[in-house]
Backbone atoms as SQL, in Angstrom:
CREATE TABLE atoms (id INTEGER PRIMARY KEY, chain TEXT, resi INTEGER, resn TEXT, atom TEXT, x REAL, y REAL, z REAL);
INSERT INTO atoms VALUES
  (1, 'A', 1, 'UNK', 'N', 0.846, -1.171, 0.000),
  (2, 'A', 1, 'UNK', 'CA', 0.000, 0.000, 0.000),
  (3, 'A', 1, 'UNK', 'C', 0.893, 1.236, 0.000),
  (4, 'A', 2, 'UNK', 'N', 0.515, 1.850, -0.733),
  (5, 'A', 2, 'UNK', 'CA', 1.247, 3.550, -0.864),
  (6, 'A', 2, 'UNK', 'C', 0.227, 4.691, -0.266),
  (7, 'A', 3, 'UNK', 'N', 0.794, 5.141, 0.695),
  (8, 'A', 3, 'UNK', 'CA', -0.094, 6.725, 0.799),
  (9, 'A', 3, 'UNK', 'C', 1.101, 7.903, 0.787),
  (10, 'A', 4, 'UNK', 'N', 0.360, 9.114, 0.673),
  (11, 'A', 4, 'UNK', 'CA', 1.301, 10.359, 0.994),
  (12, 'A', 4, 'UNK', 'C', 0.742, 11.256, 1.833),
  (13, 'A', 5, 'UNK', 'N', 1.168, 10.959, 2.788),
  (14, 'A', 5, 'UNK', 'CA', 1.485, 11.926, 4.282),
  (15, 'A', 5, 'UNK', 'C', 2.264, 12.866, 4.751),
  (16, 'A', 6, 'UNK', 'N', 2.652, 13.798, 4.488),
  (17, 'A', 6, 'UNK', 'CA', 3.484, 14.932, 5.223),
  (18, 'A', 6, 'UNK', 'C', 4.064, 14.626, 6.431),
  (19, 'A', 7, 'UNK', 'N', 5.423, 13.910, 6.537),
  (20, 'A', 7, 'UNK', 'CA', 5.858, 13.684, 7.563),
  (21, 'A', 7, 'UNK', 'C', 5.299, 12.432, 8.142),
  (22, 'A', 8, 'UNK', 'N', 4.764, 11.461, 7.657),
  (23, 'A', 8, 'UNK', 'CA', 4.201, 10.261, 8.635),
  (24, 'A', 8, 'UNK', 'C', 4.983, 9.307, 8.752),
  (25, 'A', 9, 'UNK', 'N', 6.344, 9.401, 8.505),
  (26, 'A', 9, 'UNK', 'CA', 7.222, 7.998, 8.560),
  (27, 'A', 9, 'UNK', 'C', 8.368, 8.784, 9.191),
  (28, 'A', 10, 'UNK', 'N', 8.474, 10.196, 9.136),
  (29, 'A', 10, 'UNK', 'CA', 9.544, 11.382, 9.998),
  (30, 'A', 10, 'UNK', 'C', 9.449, 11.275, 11.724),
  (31, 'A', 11, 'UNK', 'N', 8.482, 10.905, 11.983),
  (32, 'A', 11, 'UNK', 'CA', 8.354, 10.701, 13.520),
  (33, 'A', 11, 'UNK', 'C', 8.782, 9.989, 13.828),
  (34, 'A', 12, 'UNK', 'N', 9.581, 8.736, 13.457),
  (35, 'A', 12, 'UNK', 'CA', 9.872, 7.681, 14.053),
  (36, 'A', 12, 'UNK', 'C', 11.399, 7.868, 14.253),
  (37, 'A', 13, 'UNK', 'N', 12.017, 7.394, 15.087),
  (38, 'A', 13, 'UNK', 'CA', 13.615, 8.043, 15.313),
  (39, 'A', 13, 'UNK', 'C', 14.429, 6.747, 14.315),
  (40, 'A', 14, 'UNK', 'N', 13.836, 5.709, 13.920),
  (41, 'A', 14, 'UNK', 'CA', 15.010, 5.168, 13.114),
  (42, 'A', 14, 'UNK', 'C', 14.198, 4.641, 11.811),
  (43, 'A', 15, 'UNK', 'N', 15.368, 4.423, 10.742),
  (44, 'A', 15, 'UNK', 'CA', 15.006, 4.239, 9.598),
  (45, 'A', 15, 'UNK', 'C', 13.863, 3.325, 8.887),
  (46, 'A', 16, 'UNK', 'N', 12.601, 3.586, 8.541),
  (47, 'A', 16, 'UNK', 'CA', 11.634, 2.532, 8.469),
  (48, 'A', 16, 'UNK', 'C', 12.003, 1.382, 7.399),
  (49, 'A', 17, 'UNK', 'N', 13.210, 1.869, 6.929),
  (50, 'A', 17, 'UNK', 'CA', 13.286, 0.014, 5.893),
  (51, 'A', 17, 'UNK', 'C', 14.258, -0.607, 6.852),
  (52, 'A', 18, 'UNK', 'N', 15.110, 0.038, 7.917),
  (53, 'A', 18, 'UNK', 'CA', 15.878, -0.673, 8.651),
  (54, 'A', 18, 'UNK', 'C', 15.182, -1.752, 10.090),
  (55, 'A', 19, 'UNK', 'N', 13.879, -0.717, 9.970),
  (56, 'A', 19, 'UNK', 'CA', 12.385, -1.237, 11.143),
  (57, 'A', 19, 'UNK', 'C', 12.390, -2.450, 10.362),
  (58, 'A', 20, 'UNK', 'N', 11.432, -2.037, 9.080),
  (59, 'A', 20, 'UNK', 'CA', 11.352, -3.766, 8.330),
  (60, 'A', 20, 'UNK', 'C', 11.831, -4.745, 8.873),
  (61, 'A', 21, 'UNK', 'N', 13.493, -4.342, 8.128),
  (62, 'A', 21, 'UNK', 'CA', 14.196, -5.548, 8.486),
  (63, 'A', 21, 'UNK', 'C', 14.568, -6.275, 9.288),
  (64, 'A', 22, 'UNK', 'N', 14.262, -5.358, 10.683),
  (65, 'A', 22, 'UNK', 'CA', 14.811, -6.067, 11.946),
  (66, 'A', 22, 'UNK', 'C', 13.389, -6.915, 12.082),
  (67, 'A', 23, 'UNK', 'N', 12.066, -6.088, 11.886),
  (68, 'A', 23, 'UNK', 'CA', 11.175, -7.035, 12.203),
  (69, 'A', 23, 'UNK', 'C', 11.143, -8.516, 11.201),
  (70, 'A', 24, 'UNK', 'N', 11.702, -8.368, 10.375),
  (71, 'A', 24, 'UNK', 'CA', 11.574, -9.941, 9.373),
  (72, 'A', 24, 'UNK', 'C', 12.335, -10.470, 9.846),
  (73, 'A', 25, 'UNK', 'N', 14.072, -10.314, 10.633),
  (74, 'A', 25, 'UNK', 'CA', 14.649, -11.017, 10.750),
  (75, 'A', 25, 'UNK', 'C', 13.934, -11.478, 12.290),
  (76, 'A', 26, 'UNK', 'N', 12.970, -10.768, 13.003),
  (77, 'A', 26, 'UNK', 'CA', 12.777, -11.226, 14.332),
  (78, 'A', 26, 'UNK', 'C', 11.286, -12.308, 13.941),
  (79, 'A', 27, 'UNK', 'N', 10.678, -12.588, 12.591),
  (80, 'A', 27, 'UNK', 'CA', 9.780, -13.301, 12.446),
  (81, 'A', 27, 'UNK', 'C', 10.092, -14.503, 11.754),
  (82, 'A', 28, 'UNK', 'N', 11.459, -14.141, 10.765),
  (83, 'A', 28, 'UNK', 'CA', 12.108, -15.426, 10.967),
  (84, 'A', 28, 'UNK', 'C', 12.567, -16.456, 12.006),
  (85, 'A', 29, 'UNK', 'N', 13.176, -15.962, 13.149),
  (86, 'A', 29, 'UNK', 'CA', 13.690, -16.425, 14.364),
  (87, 'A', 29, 'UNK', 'C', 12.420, -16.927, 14.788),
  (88, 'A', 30, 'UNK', 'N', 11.320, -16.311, 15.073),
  (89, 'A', 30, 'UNK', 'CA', 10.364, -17.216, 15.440),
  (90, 'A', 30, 'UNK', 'C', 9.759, -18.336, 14.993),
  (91, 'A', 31, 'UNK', 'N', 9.553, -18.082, 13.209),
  (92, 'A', 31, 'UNK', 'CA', 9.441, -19.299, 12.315),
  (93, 'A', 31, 'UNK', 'C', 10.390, -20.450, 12.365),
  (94, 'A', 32, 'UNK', 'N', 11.803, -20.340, 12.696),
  (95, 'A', 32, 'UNK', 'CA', 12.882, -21.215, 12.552),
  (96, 'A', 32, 'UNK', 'C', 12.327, -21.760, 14.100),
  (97, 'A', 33, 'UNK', 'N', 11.799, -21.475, 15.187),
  (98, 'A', 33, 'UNK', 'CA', 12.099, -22.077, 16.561),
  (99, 'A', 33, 'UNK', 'C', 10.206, -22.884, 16.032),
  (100, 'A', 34, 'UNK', 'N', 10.060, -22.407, 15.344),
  (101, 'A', 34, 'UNK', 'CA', 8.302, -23.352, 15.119),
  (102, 'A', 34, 'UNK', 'C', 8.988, -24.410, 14.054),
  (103, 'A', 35, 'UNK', 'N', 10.024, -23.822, 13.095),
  (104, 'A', 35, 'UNK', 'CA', 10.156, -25.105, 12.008),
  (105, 'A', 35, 'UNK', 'C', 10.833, -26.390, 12.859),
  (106, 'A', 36, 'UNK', 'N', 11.672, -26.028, 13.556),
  (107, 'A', 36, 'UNK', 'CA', 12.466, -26.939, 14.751),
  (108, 'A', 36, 'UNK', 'C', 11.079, -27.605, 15.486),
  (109, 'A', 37, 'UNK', 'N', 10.282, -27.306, 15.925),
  (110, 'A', 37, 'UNK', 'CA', 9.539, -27.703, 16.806),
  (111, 'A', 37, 'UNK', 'C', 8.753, -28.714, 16.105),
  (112, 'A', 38, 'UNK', 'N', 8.413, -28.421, 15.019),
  (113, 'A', 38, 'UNK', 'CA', 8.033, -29.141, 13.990),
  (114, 'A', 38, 'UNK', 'C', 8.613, -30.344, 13.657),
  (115, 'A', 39, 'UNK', 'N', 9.965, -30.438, 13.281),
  (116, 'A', 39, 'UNK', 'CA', 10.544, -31.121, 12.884),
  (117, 'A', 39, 'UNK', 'C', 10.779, -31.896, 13.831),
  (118, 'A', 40, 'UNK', 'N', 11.138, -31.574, 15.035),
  (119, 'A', 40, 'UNK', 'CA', 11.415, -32.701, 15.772),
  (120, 'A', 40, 'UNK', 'C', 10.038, -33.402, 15.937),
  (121, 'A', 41, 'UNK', 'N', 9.062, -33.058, 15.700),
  (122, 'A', 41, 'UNK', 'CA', 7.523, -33.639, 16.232),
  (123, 'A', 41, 'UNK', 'C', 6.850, -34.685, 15.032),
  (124, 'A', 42, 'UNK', 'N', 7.495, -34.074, 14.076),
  (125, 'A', 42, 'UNK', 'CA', 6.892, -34.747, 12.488),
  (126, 'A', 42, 'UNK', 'C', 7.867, -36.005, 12.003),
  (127, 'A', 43, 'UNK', 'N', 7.209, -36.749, 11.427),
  (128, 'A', 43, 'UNK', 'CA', 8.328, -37.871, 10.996),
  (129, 'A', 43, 'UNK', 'C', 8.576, -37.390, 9.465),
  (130, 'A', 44, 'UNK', 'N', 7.880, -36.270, 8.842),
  (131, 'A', 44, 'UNK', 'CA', 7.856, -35.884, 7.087),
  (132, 'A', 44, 'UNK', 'C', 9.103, -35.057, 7.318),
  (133, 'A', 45, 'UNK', 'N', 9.816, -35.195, 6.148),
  (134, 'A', 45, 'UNK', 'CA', 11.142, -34.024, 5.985),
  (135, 'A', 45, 'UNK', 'C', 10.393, -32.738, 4.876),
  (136, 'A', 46, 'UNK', 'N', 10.798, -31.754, 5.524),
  (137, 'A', 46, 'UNK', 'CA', 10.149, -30.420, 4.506),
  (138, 'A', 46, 'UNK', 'C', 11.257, -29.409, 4.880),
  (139, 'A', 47, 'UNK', 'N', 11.684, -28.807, 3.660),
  (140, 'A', 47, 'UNK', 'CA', 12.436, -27.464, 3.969),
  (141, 'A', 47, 'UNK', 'C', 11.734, -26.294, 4.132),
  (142, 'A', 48, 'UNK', 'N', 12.034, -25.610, 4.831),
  (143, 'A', 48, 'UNK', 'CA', 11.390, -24.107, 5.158),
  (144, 'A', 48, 'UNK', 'C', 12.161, -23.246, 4.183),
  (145, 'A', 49, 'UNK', 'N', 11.394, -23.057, 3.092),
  (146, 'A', 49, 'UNK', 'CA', 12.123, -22.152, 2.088),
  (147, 'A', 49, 'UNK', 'C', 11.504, -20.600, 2.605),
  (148, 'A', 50, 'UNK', 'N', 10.249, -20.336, 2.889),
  (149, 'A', 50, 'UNK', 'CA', 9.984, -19.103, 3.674),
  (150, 'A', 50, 'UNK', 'C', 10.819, -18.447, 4.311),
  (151, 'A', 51, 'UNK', 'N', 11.185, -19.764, 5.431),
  (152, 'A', 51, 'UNK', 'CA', 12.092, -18.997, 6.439),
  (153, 'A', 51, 'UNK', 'C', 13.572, -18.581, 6.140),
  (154, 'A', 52, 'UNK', 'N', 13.746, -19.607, 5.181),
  (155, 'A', 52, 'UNK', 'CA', 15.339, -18.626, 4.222),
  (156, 'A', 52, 'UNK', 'C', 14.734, -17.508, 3.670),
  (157, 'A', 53, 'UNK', 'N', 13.752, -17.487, 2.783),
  (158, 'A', 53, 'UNK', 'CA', 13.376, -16.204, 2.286),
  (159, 'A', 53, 'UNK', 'C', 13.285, -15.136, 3.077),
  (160, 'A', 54, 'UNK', 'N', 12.738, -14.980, 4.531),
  (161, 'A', 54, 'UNK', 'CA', 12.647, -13.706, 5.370),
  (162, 'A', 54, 'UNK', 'C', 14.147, -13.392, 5.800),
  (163, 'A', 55, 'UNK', 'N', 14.749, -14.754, 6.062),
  (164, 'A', 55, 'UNK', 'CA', 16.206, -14.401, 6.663),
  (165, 'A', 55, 'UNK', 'C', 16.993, -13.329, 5.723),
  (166, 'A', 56, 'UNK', 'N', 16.815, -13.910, 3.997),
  (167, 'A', 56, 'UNK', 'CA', 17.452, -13.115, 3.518),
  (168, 'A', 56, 'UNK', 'C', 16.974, -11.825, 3.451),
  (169, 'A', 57, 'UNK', 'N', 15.866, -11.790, 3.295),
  (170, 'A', 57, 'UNK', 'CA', 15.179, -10.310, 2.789),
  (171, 'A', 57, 'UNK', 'C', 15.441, -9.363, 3.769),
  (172, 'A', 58, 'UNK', 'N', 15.583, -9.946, 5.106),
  (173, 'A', 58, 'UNK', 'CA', 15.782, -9.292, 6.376),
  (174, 'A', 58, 'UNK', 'C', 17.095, -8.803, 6.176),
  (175, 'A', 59, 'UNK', 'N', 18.162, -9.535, 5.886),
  (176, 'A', 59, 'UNK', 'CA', 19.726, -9.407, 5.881),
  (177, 'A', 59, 'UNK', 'C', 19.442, -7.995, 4.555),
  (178, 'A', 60, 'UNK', 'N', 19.129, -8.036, 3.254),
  (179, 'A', 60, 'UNK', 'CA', 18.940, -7.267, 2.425),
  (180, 'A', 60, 'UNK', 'C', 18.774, -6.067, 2.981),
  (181, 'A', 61, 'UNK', 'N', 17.027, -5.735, 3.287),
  (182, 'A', 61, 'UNK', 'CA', 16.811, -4.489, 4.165),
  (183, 'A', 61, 'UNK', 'C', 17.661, -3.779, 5.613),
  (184, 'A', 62, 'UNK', 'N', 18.464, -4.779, 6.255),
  (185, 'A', 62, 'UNK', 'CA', 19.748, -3.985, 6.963),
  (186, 'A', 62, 'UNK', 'C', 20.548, -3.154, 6.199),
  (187, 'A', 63, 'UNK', 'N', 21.216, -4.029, 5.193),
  (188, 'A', 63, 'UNK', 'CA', 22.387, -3.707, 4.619),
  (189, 'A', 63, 'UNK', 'C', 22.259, -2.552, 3.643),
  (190, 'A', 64, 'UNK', 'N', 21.241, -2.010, 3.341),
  (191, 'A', 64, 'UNK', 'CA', 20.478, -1.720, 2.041),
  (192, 'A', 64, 'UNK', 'C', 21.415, 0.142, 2.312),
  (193, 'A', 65, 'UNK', 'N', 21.685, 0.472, 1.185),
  (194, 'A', 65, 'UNK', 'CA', 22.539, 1.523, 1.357),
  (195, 'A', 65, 'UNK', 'C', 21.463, 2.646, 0.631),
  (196, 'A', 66, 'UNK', 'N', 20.933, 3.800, 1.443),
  (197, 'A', 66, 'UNK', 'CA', 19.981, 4.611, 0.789),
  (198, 'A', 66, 'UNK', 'C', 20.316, 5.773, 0.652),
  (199, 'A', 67, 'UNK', 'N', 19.625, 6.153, -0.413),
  (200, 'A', 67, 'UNK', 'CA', 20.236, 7.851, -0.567),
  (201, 'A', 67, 'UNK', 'C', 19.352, 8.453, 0.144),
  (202, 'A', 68, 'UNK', 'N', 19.756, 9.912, 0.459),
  (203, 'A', 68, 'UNK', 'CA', 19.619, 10.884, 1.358),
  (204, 'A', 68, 'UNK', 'C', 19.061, 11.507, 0.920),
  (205, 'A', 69, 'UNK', 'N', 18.667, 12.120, -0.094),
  (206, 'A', 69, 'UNK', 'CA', 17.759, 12.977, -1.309),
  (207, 'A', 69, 'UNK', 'C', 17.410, 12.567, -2.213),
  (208, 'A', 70, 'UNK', 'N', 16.351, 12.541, -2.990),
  (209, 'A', 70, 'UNK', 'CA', 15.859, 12.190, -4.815),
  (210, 'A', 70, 'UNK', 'C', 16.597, 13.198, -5.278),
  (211, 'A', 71, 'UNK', 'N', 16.877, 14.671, -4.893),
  (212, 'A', 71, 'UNK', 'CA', 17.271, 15.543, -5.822),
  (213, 'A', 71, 'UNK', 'C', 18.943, 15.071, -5.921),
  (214, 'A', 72, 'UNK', 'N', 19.632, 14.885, -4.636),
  (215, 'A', 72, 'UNK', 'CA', 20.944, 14.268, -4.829),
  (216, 'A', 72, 'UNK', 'C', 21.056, 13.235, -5.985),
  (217, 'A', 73, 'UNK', 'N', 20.183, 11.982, -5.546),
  (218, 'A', 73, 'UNK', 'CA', 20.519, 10.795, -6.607),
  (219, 'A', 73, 'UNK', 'C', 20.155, 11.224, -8.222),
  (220, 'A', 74, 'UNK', 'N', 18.932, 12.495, -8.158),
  (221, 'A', 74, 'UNK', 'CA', 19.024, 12.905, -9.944),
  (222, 'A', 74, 'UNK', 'C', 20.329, 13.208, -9.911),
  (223, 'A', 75, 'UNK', 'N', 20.901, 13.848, -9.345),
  (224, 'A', 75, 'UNK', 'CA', 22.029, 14.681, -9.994),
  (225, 'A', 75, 'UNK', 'C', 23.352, 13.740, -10.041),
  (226, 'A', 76, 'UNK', 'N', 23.037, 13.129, -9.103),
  (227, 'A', 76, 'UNK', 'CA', 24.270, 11.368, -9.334),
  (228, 'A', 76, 'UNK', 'C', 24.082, 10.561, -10.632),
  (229, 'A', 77, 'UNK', 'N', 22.775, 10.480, -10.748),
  (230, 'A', 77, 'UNK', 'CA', 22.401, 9.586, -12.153),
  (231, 'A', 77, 'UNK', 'C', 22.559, 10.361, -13.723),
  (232, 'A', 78, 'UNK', 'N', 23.105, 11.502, -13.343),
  (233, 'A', 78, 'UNK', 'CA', 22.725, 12.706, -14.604),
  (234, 'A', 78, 'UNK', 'C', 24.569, 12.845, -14.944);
């Protein structure tokens, strides 16, 4: 979902794609302690490809290097 708000993501004191990511990597950790729980309980073998998927996406959105202005990055891309 997209909206435009004046300032509605400025209130928060840290970076909201860096929020993301900590929250995916903290819903992975919970998925991995349910896939374990699982696994030891189930006699079926299944990989948790989800839970690699959040791990990475999580690792992604940390690392993720952002620019500081649109008007900066025009003038980088120009």
């Amino acid at each position: 979902m997209y909206f435009e708000v004046e300032g509605a993501l400025d209130v928060i004191p840290v970076d909201p794609v860096r929020l993301l990511g900590a929250l995916l990597l903290g819903v992975a950790v919970a998925l991995l302690g349910a896939t374990v729980v699982l696994f030891t309980s189930q006699a079926a073998l299944f990989v948790p490809f989800g839970v690699f998927l959040q791990f990475a996406f999580g690792v992604i959105l940390l690392r993720v290097d952002r620019a500081d202005d649109v008007a900066d990055a025009d003038v980088d891309a120009a």
